[in-house]
C-alpha positions in Angstrom: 62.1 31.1 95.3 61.4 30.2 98.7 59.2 32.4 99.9 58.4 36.5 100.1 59.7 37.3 103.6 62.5 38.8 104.9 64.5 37.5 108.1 67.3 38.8 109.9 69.6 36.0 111.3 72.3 38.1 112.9 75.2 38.9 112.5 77.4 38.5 109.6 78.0 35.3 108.3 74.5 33.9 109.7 72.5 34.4 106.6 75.1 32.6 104.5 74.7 29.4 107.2 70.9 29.8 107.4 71.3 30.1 102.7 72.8 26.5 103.3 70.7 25.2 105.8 67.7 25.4 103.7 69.6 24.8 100.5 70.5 21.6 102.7 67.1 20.8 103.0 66.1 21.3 99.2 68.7 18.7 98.1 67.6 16.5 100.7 64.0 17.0 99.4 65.1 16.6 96.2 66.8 13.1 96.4 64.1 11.9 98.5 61.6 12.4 95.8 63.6 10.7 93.9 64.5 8.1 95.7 60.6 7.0 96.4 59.7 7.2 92.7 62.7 4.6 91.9 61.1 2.6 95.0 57.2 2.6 93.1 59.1 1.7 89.8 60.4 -0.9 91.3 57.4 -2.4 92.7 56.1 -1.7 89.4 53.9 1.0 89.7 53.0 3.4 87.4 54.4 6.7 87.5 52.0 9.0 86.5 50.1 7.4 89.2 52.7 7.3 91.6 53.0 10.8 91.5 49.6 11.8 91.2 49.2 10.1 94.8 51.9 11.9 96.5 50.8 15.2 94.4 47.5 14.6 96.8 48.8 13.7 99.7 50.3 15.3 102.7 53.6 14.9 101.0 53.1 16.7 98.4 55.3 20.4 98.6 55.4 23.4 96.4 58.6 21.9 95.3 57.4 18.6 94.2 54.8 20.6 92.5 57.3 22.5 90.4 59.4 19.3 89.9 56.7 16.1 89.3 56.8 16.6 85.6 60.6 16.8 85.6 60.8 13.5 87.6 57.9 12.0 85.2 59.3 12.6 81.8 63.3 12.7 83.4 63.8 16.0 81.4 65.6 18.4 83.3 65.6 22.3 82.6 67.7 23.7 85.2 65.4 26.0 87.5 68.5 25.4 90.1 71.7 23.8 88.8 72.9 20.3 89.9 76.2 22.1 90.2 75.0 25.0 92.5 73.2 22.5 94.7 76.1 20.2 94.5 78.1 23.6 95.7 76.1 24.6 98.2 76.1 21.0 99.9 79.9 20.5 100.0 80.1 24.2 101.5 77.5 22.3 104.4 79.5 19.3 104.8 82.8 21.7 105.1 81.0 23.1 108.3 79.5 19.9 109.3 83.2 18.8 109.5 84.4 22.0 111.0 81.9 21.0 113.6 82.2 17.5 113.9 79.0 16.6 113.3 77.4 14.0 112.4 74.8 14.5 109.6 74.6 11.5 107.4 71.6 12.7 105.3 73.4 15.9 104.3 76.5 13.9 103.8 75.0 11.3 101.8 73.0 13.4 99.9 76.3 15.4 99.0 78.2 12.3 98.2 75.3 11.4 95.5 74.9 15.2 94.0 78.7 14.9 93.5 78.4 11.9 91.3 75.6 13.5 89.4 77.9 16.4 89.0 80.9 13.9 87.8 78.7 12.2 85.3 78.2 15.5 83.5 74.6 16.4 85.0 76.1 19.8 86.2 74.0 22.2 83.5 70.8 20.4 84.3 68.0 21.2 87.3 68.9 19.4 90.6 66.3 17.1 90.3 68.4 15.4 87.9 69.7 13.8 90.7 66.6 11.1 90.0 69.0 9.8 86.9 72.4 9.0 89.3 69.7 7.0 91.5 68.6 5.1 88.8 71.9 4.2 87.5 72.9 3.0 91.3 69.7 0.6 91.0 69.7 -1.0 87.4 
């Protein structure tokens, strides 16, 4: 859920752009999480640690509230499906193309959901995208 409100974004078709926009930013989110965690392994710090610190810090986020423990013990239960995200991002990069824009973290972020998606994480929650990282850095 992302919140209680309700906006109006104009006319038709708006809502489904402003639906991708933040779904943009979730992924984005998401894989950045991820992406520090691998980091702190990899200078061999702890994870429970690791993720205690950011869980008190200013970057911290309801979402990486609701997702630390997936990241910690790399379970996944899908809250939100790797494959909806995955969906949602390639419907973004369609307009970013439309557009001709230039959004490399949206693109890249896409081009690494869809390898978690091709490996067969599809089922599970889209912070599963921490275990396509990991494979990209062993």
């Amino acid at each position: 859920m992302l919140g209680s409100k309700t906006y109006y974004f104009g006319e038709l078709g708006k809502a489904t752009g402003a639906k991708l926009v933040l779904n943009s930013l979730l992924g984005i989110f998401g894989e950045a999480y991820s992406e520090v965690l691998l980091l702190a392994q990899n200078f061999g710090i702890d994870t429970e640690t690791i993720v205690n610190a950011v869980s008190d810090s200013r970057m911290s986020s309801p979402l990486f509230q609701e997702k630390k423990d997936m990241l910690a013990n790399r379970e996944y239960p899908a809250a939100f499906m790797l494959k909806h995200m995955t969906k949602d991002l390639k419907l973004s990069n369609e307009e970013i193309e439309n557009r001709k824009l230039s959004l490399p973290l949206i693109e890249d972020t896409t081009k690494n959901y869809s390898e978690a998606l091709e490996q067969g994480y599809g089922e599970q929650d889209m912070t599963a995208i921490f275990e396509i990282l990991s494979k990209k850095n062993d």
